[in-house]
C-alpha positions in Angstrom: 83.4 -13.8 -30.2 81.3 -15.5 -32.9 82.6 -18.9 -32.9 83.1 -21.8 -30.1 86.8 -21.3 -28.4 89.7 -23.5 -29.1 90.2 -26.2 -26.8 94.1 -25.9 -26.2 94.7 -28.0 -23.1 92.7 -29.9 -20.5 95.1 -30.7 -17.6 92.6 -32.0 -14.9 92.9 -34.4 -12.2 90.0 -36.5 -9.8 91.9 -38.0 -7.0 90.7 -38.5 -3.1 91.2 -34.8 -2.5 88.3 -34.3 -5.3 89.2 -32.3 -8.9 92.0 -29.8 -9.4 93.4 -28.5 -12.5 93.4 -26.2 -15.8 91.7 -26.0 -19.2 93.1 -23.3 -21.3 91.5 -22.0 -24.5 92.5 -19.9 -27.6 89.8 -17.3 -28.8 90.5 -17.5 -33.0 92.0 -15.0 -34.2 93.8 -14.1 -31.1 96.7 -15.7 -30.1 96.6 -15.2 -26.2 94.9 -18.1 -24.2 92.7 -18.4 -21.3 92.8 -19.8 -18.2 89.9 -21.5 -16.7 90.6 -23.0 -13.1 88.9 -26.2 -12.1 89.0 -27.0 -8.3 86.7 -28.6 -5.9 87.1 -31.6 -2.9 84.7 -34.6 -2.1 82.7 -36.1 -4.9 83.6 -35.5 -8.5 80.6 -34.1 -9.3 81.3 -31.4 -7.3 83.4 -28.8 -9.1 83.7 -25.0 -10.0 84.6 -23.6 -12.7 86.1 -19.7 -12.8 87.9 -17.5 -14.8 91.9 -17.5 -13.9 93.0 -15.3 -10.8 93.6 -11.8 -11.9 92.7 -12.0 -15.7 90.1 -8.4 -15.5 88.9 -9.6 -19.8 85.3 -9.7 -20.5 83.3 -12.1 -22.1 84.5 -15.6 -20.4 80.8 -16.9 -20.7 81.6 -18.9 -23.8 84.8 -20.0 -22.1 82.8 -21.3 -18.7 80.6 -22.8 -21.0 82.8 -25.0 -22.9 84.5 -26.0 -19.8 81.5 -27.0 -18.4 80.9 -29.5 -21.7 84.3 -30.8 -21.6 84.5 -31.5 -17.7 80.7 -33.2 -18.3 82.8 -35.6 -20.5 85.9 -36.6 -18.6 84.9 -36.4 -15.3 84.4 -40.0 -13.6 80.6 -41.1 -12.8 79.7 -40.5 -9.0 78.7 -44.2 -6.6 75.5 -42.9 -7.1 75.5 -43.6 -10.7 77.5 -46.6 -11.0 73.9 -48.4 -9.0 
């Protein structure tokens, strides 16, 4: 892959359980997406990223890394850095 992925959807959620949810991504020219699960519980700062259950595909690196911009973006600031 030479170029950045296509963002295709972001379906993420921060609620008192912590974050949950699904960004999917299109690698141009190929027309099958992937999955990149978003879970984690307490703060919303706290959150892992990984590669959908059961998808065996190489190179999700770019894929992880996007995710990590867009989630940098959305997610909501932490008490700590409300002060």
């Amino acid at each position: 892959m030479t170029n950045r992925p296509d963002l295709f959807l972001i379906n993420v959620a921060f609620d008192t359980h912590g974050v949950h949810g699904h960004i999917f991504f299109r690698d141009p020219p190929d027309t099958e997406l992937r999955k990149v699960i978003v879970h984690g519980t307490g703060d919303a700062a706290t959150y892992r990223l990984e590669p959908a259950h059961g998808d065996t595909r190489d190179g999700w690196e770019p894929f992880l890394t996007e995710a990590s911009w867009l989630m940098a973006l959305v997610r909501p600031d932490t008490s700590e850095e409300r002060r």
